[in-house]
N, CA, C and O of each residue as an XYZ file, in Angstrom:
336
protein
N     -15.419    -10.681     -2.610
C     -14.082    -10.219     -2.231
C     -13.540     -9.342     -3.360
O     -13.501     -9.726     -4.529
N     -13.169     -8.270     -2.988
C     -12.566     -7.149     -3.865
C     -11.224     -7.477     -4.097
O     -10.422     -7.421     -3.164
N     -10.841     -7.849     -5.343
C      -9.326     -7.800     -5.791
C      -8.927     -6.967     -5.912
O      -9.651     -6.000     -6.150
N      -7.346     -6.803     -5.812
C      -6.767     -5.922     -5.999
C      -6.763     -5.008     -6.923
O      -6.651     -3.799     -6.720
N      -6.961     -5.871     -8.602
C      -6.420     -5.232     -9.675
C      -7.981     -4.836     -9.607
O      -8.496     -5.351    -10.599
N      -9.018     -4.097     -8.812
C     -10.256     -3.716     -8.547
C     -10.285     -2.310     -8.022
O     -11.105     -1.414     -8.220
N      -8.804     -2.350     -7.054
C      -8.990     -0.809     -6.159
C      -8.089      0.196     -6.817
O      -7.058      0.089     -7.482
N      -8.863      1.266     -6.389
C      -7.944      2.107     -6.863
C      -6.525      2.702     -6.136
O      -6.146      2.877     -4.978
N      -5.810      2.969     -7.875
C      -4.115      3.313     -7.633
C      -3.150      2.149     -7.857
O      -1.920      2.099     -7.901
N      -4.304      1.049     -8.008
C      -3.478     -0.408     -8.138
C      -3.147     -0.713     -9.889
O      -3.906     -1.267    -10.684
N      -1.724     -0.135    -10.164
C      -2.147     -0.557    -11.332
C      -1.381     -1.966    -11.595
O      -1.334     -2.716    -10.620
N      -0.667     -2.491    -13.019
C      -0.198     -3.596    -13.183
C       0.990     -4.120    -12.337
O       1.015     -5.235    -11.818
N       2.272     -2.908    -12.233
C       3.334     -3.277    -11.662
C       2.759     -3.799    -10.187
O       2.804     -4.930     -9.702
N       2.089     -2.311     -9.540
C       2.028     -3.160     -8.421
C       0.925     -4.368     -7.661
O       0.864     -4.784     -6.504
N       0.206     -4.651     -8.771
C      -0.524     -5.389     -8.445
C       0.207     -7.234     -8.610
O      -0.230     -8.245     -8.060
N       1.399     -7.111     -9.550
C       2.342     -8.206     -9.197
C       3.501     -8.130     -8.185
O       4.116     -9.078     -7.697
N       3.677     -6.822     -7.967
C       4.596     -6.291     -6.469
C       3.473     -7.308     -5.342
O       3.958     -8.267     -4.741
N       2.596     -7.093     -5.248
C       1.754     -7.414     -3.662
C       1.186     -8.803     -3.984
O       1.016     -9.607     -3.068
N       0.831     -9.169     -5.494
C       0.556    -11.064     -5.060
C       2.349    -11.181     -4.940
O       2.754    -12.208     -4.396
N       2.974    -10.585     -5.228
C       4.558    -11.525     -5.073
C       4.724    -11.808     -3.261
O       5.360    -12.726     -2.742
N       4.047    -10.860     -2.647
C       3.889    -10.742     -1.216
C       2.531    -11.712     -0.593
O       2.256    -11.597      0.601
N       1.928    -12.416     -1.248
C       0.810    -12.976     -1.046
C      -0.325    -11.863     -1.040
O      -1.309    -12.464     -0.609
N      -0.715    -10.461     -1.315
C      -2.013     -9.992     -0.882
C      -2.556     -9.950     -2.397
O      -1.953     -9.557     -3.395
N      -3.864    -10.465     -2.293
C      -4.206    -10.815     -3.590
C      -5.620    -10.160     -3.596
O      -6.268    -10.131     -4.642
N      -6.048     -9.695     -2.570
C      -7.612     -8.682     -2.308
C      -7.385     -7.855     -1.429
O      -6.431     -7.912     -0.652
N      -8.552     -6.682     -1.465
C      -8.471     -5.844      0.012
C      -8.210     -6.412      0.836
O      -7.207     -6.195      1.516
N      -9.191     -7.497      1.075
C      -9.056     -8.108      2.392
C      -7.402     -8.337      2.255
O      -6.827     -7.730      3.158
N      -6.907     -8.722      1.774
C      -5.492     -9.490      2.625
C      -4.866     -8.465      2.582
O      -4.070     -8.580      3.514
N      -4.632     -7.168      1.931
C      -4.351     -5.993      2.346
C      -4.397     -5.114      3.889
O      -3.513     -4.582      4.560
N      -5.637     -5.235      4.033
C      -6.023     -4.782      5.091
C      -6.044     -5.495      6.108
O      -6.208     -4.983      7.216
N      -5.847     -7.131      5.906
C      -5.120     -8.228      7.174
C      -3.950     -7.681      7.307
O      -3.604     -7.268      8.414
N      -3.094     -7.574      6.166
C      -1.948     -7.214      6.326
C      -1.194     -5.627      7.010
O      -0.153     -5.230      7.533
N      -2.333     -5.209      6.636
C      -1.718     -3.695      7.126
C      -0.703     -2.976      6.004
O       0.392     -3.401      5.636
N      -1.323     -1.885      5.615
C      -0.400     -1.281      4.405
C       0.939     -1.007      4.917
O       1.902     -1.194      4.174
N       1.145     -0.461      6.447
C       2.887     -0.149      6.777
C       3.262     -1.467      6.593
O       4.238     -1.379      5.849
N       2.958     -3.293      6.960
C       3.544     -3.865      6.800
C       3.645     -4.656      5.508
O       4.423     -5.610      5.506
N       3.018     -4.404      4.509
C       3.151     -4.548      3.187
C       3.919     -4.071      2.594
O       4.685     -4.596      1.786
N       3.792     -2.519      3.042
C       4.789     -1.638      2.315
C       6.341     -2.305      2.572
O       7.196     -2.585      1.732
N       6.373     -2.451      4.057
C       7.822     -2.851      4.036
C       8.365     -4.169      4.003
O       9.506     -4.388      4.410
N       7.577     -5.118      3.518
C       7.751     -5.894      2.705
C       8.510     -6.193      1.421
O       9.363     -6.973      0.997
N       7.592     -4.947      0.933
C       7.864     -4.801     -0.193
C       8.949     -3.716     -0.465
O       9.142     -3.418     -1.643
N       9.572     -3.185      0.362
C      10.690     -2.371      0.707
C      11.744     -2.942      0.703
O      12.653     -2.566     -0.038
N      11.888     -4.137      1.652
C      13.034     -5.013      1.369
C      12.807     -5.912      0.454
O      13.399     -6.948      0.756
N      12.097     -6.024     -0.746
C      12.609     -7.182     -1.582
C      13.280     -5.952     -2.496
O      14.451     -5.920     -2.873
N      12.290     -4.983     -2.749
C      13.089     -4.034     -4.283
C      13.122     -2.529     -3.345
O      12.161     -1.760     -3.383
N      14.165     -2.287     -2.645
C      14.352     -1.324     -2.068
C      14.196     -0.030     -2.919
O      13.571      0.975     -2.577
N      15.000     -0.262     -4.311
C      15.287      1.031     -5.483
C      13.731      1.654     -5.927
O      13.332      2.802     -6.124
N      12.979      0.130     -5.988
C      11.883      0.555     -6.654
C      10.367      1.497     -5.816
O       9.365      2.163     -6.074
N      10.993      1.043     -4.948
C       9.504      1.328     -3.439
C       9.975      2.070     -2.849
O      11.108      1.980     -2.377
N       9.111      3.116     -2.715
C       9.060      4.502     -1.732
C       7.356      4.839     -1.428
O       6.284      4.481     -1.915
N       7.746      5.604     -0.496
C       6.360      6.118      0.081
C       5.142      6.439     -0.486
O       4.072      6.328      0.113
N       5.306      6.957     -1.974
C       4.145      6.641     -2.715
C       3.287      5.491     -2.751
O       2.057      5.507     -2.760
N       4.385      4.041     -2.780
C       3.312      3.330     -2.415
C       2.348      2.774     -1.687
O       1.287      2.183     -1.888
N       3.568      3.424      0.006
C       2.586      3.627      1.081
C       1.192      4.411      1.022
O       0.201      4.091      1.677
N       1.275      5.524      0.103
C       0.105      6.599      0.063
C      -0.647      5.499     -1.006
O      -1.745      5.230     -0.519
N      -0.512      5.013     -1.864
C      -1.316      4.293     -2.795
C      -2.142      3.486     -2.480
O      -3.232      3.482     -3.052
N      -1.799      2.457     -1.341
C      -2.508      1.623     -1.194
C      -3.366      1.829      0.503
O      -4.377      1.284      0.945
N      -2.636      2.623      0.980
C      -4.036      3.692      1.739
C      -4.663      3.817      1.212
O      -5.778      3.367      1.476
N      -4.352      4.716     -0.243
C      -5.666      5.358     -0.505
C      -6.410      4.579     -1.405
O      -7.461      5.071     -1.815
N      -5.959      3.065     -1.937
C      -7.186      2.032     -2.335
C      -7.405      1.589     -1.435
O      -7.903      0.533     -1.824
N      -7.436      1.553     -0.128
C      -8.338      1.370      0.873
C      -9.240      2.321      1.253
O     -10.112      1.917      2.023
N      -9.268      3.148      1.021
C      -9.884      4.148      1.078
C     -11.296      4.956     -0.142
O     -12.383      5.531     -0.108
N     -10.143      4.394     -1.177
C     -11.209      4.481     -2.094
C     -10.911      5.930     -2.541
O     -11.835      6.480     -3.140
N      -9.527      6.801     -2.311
C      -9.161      7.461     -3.239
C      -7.999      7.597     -3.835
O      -7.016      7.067     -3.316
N      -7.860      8.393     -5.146
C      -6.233      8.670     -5.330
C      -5.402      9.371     -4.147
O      -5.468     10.297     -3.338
N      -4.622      8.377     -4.554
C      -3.243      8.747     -3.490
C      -2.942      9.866     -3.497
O      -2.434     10.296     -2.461
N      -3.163     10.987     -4.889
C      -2.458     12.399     -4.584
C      -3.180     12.927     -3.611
O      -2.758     13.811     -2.866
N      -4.423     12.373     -3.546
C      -5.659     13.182     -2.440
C      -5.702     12.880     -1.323
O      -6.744     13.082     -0.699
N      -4.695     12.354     -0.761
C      -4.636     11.618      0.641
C      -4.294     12.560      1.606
O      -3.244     13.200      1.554
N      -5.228     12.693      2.591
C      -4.753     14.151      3.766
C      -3.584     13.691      4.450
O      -3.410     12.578      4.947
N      -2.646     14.858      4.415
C      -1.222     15.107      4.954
C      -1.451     14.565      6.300
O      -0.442     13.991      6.711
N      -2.522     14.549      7.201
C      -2.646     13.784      8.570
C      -2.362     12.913      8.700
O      -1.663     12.438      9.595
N      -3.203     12.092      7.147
C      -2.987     10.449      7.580
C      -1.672     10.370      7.087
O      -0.952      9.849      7.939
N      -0.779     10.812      5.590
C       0.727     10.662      5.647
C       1.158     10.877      6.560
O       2.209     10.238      6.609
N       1.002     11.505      7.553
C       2.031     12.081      8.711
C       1.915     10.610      9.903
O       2.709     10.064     10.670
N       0.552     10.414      9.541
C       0.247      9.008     10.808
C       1.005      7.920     10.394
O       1.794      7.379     11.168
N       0.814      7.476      9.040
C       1.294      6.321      8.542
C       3.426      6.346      8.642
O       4.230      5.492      9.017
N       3.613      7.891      8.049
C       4.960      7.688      8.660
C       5.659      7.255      9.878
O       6.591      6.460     10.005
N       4.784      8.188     11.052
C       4.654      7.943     12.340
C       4.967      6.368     12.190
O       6.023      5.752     12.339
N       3.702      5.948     11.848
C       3.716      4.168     12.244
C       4.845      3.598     11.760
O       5.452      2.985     12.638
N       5.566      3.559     10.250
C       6.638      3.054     10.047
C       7.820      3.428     10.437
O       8.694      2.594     10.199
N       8.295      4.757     11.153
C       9.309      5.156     11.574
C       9.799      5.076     13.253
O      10.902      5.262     13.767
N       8.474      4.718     13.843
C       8.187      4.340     15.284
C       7.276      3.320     15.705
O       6.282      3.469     16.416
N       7.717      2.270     15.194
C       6.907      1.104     15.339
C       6.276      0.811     16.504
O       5.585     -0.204     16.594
């Protein structure tokens, strides 16, 4: 099982942002679904969380940096959180 503090884009902050949420590996990441992690983690620290971290932890599922994430899938993933 791949931990978190394993994938990339995960660094310290948010790798205690998401066990504070219970996801403690890919896997529970990807049980979880990054839109619903993200907004998870949206309403506990609203100031601190924005869409970067939506792109972040796509793209450690993915297995790249977040700056490299195709504008498709941002556009999908917004899609998903803005039209559930």
């Amino acid at each position: 099982m791949t931990q978190i503090s394993d994938l990339m884009n995960m660094g310290p902050k948010t790798q205690k942002w998401l066990h504070d949420i219970n996801i403690y590996s890919e896997e529970d990441l990807r049980r979880a679904g990054v839109v619903t992690a993200y907004c998870q983690l949206k309403a506990r620290d609203p100031q601190k969380i924005n869409l970067m971290m939506l792109w972040a932890m796509q793209g450690a599922l993915m297995g790249i940096n977040c700056i490299h994430l195709p504008q498709e899938i941002k556009d999908s993933l917004k899609e998903e959180l803005f039209n559930p």
